[in-house]
N, C-alpha and C positions, 0 to 999 in steps of 0.2 A: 475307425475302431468299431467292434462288430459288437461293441454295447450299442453306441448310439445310432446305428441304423436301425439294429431290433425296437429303440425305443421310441425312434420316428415311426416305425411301421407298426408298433402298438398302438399309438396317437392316433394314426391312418387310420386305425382297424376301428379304435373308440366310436369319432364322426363319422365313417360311414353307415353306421348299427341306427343313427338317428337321419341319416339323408338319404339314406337310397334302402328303401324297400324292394332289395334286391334277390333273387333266389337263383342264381347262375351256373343250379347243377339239377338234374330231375334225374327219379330213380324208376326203375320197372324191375319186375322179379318174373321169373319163367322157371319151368319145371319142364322134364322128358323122361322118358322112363331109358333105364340103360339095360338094365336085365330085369331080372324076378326081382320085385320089388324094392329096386334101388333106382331110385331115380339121380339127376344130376338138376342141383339147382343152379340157373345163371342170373345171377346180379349185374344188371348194369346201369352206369352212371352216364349220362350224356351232358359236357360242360360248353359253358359259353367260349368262347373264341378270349381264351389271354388267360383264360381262370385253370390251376393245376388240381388235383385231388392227391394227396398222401401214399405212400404204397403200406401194406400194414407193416413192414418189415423193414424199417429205418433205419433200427440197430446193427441190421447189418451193413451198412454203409461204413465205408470209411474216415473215421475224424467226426463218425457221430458224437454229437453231446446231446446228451437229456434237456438239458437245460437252456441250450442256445439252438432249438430244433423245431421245425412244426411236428402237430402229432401225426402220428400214424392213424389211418382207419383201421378201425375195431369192429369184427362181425361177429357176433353170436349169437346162438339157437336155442330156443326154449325145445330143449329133446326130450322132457321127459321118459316114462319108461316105453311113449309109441315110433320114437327115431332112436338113431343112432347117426353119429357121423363114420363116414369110411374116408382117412385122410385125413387130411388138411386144406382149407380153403388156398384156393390158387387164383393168381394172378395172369391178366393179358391186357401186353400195351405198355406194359407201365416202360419206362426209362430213366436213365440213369445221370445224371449230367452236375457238373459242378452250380451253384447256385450263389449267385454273387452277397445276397441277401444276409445266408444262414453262414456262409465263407466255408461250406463243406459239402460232399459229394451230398446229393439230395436224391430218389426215387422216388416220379411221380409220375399220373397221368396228364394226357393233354386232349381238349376233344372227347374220347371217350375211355371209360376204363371197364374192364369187365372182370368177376370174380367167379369162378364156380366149386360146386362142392358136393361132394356125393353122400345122397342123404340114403340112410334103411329105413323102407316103411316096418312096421313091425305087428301093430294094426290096423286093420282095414277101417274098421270103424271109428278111427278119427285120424282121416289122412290132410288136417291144416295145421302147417307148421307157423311158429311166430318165430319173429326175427328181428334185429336188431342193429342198424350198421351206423356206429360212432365214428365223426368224419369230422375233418377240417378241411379247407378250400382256400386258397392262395391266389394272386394275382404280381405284376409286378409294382404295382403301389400301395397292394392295402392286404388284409386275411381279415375272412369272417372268423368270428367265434365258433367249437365245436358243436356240431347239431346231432341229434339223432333223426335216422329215419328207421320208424319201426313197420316190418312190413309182417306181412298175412299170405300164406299162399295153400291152394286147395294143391295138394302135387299130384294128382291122379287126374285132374281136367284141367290143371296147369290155367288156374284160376288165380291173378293176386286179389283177396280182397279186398276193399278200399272202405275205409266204414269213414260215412258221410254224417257230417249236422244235418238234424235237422233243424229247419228252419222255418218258423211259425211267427204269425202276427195276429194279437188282439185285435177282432176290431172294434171293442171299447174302450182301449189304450190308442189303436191308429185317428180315431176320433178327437181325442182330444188336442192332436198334433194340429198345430195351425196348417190350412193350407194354400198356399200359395202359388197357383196352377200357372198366373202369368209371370213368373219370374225366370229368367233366364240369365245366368252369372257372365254367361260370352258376351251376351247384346243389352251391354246399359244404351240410356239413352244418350249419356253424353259420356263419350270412353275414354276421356283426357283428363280427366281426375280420379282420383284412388289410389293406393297405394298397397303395397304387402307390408307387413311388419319385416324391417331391417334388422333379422339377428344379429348381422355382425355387430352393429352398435352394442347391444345388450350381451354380447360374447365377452367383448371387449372390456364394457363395463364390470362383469363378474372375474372376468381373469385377474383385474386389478386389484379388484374388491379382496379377491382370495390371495392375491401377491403382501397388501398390506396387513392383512391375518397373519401370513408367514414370517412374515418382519417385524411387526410387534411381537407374536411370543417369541423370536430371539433372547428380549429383552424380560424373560420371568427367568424367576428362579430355578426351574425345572432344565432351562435352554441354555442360559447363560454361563455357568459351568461347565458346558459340555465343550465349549469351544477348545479351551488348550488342550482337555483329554484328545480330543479327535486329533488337533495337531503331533499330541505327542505318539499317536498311533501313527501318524504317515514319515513323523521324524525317527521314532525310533527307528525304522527298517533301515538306514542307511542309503538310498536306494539314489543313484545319480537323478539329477533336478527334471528333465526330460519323464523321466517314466515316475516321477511324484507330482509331476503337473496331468501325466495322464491318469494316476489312479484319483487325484483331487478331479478331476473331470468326472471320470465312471461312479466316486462317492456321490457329486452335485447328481446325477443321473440318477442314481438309485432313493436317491433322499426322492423325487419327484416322482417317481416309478409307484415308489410307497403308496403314497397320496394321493394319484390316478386310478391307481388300482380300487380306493374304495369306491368310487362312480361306477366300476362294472356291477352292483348287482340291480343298478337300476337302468339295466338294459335286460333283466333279465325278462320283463315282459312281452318281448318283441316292439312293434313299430305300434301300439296301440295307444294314439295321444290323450286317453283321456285317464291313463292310469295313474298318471304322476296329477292330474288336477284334483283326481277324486281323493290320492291321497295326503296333497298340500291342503284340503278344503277340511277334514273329518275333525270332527270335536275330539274324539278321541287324541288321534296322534297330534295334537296344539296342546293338551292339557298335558302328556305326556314332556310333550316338548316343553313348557312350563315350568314340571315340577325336575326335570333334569338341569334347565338353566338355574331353577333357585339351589339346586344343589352342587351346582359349579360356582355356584356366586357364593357362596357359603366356603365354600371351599377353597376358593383367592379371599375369602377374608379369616381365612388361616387355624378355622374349629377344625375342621379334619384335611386329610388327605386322598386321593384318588390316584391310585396305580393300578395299571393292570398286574394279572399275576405275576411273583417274580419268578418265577418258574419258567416264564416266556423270556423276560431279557435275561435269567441266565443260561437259556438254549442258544439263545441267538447269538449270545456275549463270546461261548464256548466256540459258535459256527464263524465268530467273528477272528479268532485267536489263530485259524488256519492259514493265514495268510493270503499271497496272491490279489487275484481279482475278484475270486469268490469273493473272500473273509471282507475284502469293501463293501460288496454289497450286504454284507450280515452288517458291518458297522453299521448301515446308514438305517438295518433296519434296529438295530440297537437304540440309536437316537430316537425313531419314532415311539417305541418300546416307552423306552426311559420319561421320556418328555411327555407324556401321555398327559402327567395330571393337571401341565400348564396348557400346553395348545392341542388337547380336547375342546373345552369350553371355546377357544377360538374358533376350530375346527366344526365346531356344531354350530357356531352363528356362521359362519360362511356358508355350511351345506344347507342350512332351514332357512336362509335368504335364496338360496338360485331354486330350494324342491318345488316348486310350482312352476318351473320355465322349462322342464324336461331336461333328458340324463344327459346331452352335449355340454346344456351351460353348465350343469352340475361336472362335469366331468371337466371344462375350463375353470371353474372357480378352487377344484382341488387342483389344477395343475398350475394354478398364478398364486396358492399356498404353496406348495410343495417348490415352486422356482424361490420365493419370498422366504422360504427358512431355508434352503437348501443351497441357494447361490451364497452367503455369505460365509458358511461350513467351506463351500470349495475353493471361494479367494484364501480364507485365513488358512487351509491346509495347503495349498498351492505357492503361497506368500508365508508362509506363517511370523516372517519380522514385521507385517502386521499388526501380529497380537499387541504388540507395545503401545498404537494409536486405542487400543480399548479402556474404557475406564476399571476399577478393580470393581472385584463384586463387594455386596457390601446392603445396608440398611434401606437402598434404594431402587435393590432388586423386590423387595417384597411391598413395596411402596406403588410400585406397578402392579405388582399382580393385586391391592386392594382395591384401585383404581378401576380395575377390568374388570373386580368383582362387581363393583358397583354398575359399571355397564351391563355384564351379566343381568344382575335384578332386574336391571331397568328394561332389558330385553325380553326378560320372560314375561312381563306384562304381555307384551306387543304378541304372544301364542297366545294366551287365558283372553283376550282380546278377539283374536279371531275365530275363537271356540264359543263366546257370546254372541258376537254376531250373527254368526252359520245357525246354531241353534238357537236365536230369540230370546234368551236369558234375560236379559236389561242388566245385570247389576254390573259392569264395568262396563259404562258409558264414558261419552266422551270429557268431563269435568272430573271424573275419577281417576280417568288415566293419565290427564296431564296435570292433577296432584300428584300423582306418583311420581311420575318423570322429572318434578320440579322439587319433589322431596328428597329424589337420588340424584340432584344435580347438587344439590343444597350438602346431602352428608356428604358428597365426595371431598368439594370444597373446604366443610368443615374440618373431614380425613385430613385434607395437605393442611391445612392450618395448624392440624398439632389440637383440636379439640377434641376428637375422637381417637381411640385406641382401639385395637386389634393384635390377632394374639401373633408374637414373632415380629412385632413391632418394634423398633430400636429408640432408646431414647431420644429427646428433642431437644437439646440446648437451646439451637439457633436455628430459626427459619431458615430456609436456605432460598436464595432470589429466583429459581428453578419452583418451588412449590408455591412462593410469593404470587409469581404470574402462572403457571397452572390453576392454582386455589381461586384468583381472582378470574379466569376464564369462565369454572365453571360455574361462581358468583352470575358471568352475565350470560352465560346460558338459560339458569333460572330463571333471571327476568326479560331472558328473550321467550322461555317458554309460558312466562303468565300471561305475555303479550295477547294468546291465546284463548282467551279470556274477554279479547276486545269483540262485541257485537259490531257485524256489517247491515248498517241501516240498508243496504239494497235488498238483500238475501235476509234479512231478519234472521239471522242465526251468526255463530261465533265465523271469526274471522281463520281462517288455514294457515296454520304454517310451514310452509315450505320444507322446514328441515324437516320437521313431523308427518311430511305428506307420505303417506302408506304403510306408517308405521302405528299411528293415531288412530283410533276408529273416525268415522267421516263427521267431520260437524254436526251433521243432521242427526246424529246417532245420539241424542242429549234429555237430557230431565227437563231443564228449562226452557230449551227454544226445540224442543221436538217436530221432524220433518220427514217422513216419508220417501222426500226425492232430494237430489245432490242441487247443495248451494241456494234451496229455496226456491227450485223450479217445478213446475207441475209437468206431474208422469203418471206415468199405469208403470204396473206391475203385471198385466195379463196385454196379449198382443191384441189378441178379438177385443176387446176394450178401446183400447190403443187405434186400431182398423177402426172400428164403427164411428167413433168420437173423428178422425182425420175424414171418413167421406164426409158425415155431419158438413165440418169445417169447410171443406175442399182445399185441405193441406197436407203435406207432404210426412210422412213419419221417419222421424229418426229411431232405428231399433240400436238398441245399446246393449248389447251381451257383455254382462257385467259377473261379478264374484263377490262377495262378502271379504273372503281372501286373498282379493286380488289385487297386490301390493300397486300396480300400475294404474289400474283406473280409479285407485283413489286419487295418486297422482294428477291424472287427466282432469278431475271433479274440480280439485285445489288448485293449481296450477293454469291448467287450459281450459275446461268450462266459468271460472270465475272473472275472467278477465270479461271487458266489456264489449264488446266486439263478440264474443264466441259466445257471451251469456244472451245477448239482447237478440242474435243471430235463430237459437234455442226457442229462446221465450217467445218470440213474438210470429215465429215461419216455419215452427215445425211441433209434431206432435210426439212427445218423446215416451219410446217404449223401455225403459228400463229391466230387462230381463234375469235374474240373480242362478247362475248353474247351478250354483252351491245350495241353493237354498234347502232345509233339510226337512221342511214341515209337507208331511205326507199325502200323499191325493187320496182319495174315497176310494174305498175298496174296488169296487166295479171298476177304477178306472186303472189299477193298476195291473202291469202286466207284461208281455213283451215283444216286441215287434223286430222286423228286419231292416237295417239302413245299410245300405254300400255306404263304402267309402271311396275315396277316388275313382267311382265309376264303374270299379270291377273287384274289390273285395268285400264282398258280404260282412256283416257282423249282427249276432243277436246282442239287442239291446232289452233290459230290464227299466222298466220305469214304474217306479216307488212315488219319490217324491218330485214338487214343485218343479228342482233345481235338474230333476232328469228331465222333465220335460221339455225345459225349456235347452239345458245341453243338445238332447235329440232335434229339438226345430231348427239350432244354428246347424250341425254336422249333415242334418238330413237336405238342406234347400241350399245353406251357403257352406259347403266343406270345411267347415274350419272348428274347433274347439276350444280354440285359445280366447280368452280376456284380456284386454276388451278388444271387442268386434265391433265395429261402426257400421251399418248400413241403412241407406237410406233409399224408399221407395215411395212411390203413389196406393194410396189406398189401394185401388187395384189389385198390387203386387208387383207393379212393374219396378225393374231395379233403374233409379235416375241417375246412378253414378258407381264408379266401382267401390269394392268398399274398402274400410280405414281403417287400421290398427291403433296401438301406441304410436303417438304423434304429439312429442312436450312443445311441439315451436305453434304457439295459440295463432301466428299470422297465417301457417301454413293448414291448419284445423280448421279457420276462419275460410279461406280461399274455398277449400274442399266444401263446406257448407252451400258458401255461393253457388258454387257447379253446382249443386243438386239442386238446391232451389231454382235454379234457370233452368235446367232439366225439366223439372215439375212444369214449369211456367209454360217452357216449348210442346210435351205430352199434351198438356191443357188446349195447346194451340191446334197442335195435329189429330184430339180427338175434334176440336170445334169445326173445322174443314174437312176430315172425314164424315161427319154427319151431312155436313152441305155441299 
């Protein structure tokens, strides 16, 4: 079916925009003169070996469709009243051939394409034309997104001109940069420990994460109606069982399609990794994030409503009534339309849980939602003698959605939380936040018990044994969350809880047992500090690039630095540099400013540094290519690198081993400076 290939090669097109910083077409522009001041402009495009370019003229192929088509390239010229065009832009090279893909005649290039066009000068005194050429690119397993290339040409000395960054560095900004002259990322001393961060794991784990979003709002009020309507859409056609299991397929397909689509506009920055941390870290968009959760949590507790306009599902509802394969894919967007007011608020915890990991997991967390509400819409319209195994709707559909409200509150703490922390605030510390959490664990419980009412709430004769053990669950939640509460005589500070680990501010974040570093370990906060204090010593530093927001390395703090083995590992054999990217408190004027870092070795970027948290962002991206939290590495005073370095790593024995290696590292360096000297 010529849905689901287009929408595996959508998918394709999604992860390659985040793996492969790739550019598989380059352009040049040329000018000649043909007579008295007509010149001919040539455009040409030179592609990689497998990659095609569009012809502008698609339409006229045959069995075109708009909508099941790549685009065409679009060229145009800023002619004001000093050009004129003569013609129309022409085409050489291009070809014509069926395309298994689009399953219709396609026109494209291959290798190379070339365009040209006859331009009128008209005056001499300003002979630079600007230009324009909107393009798509294809391969036979993936398509880039459409790009512009806008070009510049002098046409009388057949000049393109290329306008360059420039690119400038403080040097009382480059100063403040640590630096680190012996460090080499190729030659640690011992190259058999280290690791990369495994995204598939954390792929895998957001796809889930966003599958069970899907599948819980089923079950709200906004969703849960919608089920026989949808069936009675695919039953009413009449349609033999064959072609109602394929348009229940194309429906499943577009219900996900939906929900994919919102992770493209955070590819629109290109490949540049630190745009998605700068904007998971900002006070601002956490508080924003805040006060929309408290108004979805409000809102599943039944004072108002949340729809988008109806203006929109009754376009779509109209584009749905056409029938065919089209009017499917309008139903499925109908549903999303309709269903907005319940799995929104779901839809916004899933996407504000992956926005700090970059637009891939983002883009799997909305496709494990979009499978999660969309595969049970396609069994019950494919099956629809189904529907009978469903329960009826009823006082227990709104009974969930108060339930989720109160998750909701309880979640929007967890942004107002990391907008204290990033900017230094204090007043939602760590004994405030887990009153909170244990005060919405408490009303919820109460809710199923029948003590609290809300509005659209149905009466309560009889407990029912469903809300008896839910009500009593979240009973011991509560006092698994006071648990929290308990002091660890080792770390003199409150003890972690596991299910709280990254959602909690860090223990150390407290009124009463206040701590500077994680778990009650002594750290810096500046690396030259960190450096001076390890020669001092003649020990080894652990540098730890860390985040205020950074839901994982709290993790690592609670989880793997607490254990006894990786704490005592810490404490007693290394010197730990705690580094915060986030951090939002501003460096002294003089020192702000902005400098030049590559990045992988060969693309340039100007960097601005403001505060603390660019600082120290710039030290990891400039020496260890990496931007992500948390970052492990460990070195010799010096700067030498003792081991490769370490990502997210929850297994504390395998955290523990990579320790070891570096410390034997250090130990061996130690050795091979003592016999270099003699």
């Amino acid at each position: 079916m010529k849905i689901v290939r287009v929408f595996l090669l959508f998918l394709t097109t999604i992860f390659s925009l985040s793996f492969n910083a790739q550019n598989p077409i380059s352009w040049n522009v040329n000018s000649k003169l043909v007579e008295n001041n007509i010149y001919e402009l040539e455009i040409t495009a030179h592609l990689e070996k497998g990659w095609h370019l569009y012809s502008q003229f698609l339409e006229q192929n045959e069995g075109y469709d708009p909508l099941n088509s790549p685009f065409s390239t679009y060229i145009t010229y800023d002619l004001s009243p000093n050009f004129d065009t003569i013609g129309n832009t022409k085409e050489i090279g291009v070809e014509t051939h069926y395309d298994p893909v689009w399953e219709s005649e396609i026109s494209f290039f291959s290798d190379k394409a070339t365009f040209t066009q006859l331009i009128k000068l008209n005056n001499l005194d300003s002979t630079v034309l600007n230009g324009n050429i909107n393009f798509m690119i294809c391969n036979e397993t993936q398509c880039l997104p459409p790009e512009d290339y806008k070009f510049k040409i002098e046409l009388i000395f057949n000049k393109e001109i290329i306008d360059e960054i420039e690119y400038k560095t403080d040097s009382n900004t480059l100063a403040i940069i640590p630096k680190l002259e012996a460090l080499d990322l190729n030659s640690p001393i011992n190259n058999t420990c280290g690791d990369s961060e495994d995204e598939n794991k954390s792929f895998w784990s957001l796809l889930i994460l966003g599958f069970l979003g899907g599948l819980i709002s089923l079950f709200t009020p906004c969703v849960f109606p919608m089920v026989p309507l949808t069936v009675s859409f695919f039953t009413k056609g009449g349609t033999d069982k064959s072609s109602g299991i394929g348009k229940a397929l194309l429906y499943g397909f577009s219900i996900i399609l939906v929900y994919v689509s919102l992770s493209l506009p955070f590819y629109i920055q290109g490949t540049d990794p630190e745009v998605l941390n700068n904007i998971s870290s900002s006070a601002v968009l956490n508080i924003i994030f805040f006060i929309i959760f408290l108004v979805f949590a409000f809102s599943f507790f039944g004072y108002y409503e949340l729809t988008l306009p109806t203006s929109w599902a009754n376009k779509a509802d109209k584009a749905a009534d056409i029938g065919g394969f089209l009017g499917v894919m309008f139903m499925a967007l109908v549903l999303a339309i309709v269903s907005f007011s319940c799995t929104g608020p779901l839809l916004g915890s899933v996407l504000a849980g992956s926005l700090d990991k970059g637009p891939v997991p983002i883009t799997m967390a909305m496709l494990g939602f979009g499978i999660g509400l969309g595969l049970p819409f396609t069994l019950f319209a494919a099956f629809p003698s189904m529907l009978k195994s469903l329960p009826q709707s009823g006082g227990w559909l709104n009974s969930v959605k108060v339930v989720l409200g109160f998750a909701e509150l309880a979640l929007a703490f967890k942004f107002l939380s990391t907008a204290d922390l990033v900017e230094h605030w204090g007043f939602l510390k760590y004994e405030a936040f887990l009153v909170i959490w244990i005060l919405c664990a408490i009303g919820t419980a109460l809710y199923l018990f029948g003590k609290i009412k809300f509005p659209h709430d149905s009466p309560i004769n009889k407990l029912k044994p469903s809300r008896i053990v839910l009500g009593t669950l979240f009973v011991i939640t509560a006092i698994y969350f006071s648990f929290g509460f308990k002091v660890d005589e080792k770390t003199n500070t409150y003890s972690s809880l596991n299910l709280l680990s990254g959602v909690a501010p860090p223990v150390s974040y407290s009124w009463l047992y206040p701590n500077e570093c994680p778990n009650g370990l002594q750290c810096f906060h500046d690396f030259e500090s960190a450096q001076k204090f390890a020669d001092e010593k003649n020990m080894p530093i652990l540098i730890d690039f860390t985040g205020h927001a950074c839901t994982n390395c709290r993790r690592m703090e609670d989880n793997v630095w607490s254990k006894k083995e990786v704490f005592d590992l810490i404490n007693e054999h290394f010197v730990l540099a705690s580094l915060y990217v986030d951090d939002r408190e501003e460096l002294a004027i003089e020192q702000q400013g902005e400098i030049t870092i590559e990045i992988n070795d060969s693309t340039k970027k100007q960097k601005k540094i403001k505060t603390v948290g660019d600082k120290w962002q710039t030290f990891e991206q400039r020496y260890f290519k990496k931007v992500s939290q948390p970052h492990y590495v460990l070195i010799a005073p010096n700067g030498r690198l003792l081991t490769n370095p370490k990502s997210y790593t929850p297994d504390p024995k395998e955290y523990a081993q990579w320790l070891k290696c570096g410390l034997d590292a250090f130990f061996l360096s130690k050795e091979m400076e003592f016999y270099g000297k003699n």
